[in-house]
Phi, psi and omega in degrees: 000143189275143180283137176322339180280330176282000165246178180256155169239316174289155150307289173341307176332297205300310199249017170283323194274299163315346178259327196237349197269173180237137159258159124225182196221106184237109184075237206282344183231157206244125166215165190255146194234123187224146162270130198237205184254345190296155151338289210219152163318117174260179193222184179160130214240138159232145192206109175279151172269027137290328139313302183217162154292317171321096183290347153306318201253323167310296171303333168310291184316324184275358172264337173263353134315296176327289208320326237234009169222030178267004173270339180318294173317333190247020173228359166258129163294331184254144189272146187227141164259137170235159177210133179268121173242096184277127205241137185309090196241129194286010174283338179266326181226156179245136204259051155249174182224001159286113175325305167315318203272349181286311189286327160334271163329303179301300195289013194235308179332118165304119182285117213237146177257136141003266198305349174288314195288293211292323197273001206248340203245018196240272203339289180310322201295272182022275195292337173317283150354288170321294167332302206296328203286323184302000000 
């Protein structure tokens, strides 16, 4: 779990970062980056209901986010406020709504978990981040 210091919380926060901030999009997730003064990197998860309708499957998705980025803030020398963005993508979700095309797409599709695909996209924001700083 990320420490009260490592998240963003506030609104304000939220849309200081979305306004002033930098993106970029790496897969499935989108995220924003703005450089700050703080001790340390905060962090902040978002998931749209063009993802799931489902306030379960949403909230599922932002705890294995946390997890699988509560290591992120101790691994940039410089603090950044970031917001994390899970963006509607058919490796998570398949964007039909026939059922047969569903099961389909699933059975051929390699089974891959979240937290794998997301800790493999840490790795990458990381060295990106690391690159920019040099």
């Amino acid at each position: 779990m990320l420490p009260s210091k490592n998240r963003l919380s506030k609104k304000s926060d939220f849309d200081r970062v979305y306004k002033r901030g930098r993106r970029v999009r790496l897969d499935s997730l989108l995220f924003s980056l703005l450089r700050t003064n703080h001790e340390a990197s905060r962090l902040g998860f978002v998931v749209s209901k063009k993802v799931s309708n489902k306030a379960n499957r949403r909230n599922y998705l932002k705890r294995v986010m946390r997890a699988a980025f509560a290591s992120l803030p101790n691994e940039l020398r410089i603090s950044y406020d970031m917001i994390i963005s899970l963006i509607a993508d058919a490796n998570l979700k398949p964007q039909t709504s026939n059922l047969k095309i569903k099961k389909t797409i699933k059975a051929e599709s390699p089974q891959v978990k979240p937290f794998d695909q997301f800790s493999e996209i840490k790795s990458r924001l990381v060295r990106m981040v690391k690159d920019g700083e040099r």
